[in-house]
C-alpha positions as CSV (number, residue, x, y, z in Angstrom):
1,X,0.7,23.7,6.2
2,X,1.6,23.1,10.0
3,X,5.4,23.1,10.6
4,X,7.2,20.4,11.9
5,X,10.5,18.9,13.3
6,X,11.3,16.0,11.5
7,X,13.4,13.2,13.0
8,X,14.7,10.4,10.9
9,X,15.2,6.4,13.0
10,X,19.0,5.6,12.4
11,X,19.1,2.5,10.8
12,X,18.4,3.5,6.9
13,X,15.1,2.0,7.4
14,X,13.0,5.3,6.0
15,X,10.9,5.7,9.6
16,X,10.5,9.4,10.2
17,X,8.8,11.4,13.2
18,X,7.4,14.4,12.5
19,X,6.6,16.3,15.6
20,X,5.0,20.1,15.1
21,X,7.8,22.6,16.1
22,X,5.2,24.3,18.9
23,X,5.1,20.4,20.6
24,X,7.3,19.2,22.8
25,X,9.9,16.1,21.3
26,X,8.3,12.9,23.2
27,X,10.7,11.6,25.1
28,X,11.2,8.0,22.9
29,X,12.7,10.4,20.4
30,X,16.3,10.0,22.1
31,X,19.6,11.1,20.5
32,X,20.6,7.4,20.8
33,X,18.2,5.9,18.1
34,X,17.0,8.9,16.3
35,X,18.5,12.3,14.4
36,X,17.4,15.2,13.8
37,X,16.5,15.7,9.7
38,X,15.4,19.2,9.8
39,X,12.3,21.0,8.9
40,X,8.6,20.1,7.3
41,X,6.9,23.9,6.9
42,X,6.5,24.0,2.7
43,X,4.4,22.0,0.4
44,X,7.4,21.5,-1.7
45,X,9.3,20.1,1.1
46,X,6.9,16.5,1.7
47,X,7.8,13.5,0.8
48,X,5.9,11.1,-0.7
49,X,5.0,9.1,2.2
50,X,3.8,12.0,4.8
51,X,-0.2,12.1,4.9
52,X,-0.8,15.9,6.0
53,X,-4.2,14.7,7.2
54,X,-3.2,11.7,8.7
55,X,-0.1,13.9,10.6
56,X,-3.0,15.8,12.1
57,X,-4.7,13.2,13.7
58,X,-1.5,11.3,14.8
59,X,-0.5,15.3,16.6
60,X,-3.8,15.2,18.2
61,X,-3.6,11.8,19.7
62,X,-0.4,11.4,20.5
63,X,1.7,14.4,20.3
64,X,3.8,13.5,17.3
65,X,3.3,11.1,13.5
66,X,5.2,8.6,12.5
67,X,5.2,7.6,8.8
68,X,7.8,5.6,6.5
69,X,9.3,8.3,3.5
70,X,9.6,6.3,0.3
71,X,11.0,9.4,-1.4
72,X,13.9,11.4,0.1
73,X,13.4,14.8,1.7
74,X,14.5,17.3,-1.1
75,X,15.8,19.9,1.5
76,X,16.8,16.8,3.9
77,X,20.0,14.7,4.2
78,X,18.9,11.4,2.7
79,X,19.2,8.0,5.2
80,X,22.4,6.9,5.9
């Protein structure tokens, strides 16, 4: 599995970035609207939600993937 940086949309709404760690952060991920939420790099760590194949298409298109976690992050501070 490719690792990522996974940033969480402050507003409890469950909208997550995941960005691979050897990628730049696109700019739109600003400290004003979005938090860091730590690390994607283990099969245990996904939650339901996160589309491994449909991460690698959204990486190769646009540089990051955006998807909507309906399951916490077990190693991941859950939304506020």
């Amino acid at each position: 599995m490719r690792a990522y940086n996974v940033f969480r949309r402050k507003g409890g709404d469950g909208v997550y970035s995941a960005v691979p760690e050897d990628c730049a952060i696109p700019r739109f991920l600003s400290a004003r609207t979005w938090a860091f939420s730590g690390k994607l790099d283990e099969p245990a760590t996904k939650p339901v939600g996160f589309d491994e194949t449909a991460a690698g298409a959204g990486v190769r298109f646009n540089g990051f993937y955006l998807f909507q976690a309906f399951a916490g992050f077990q190693t991941m501070p859950a939304c506020a």
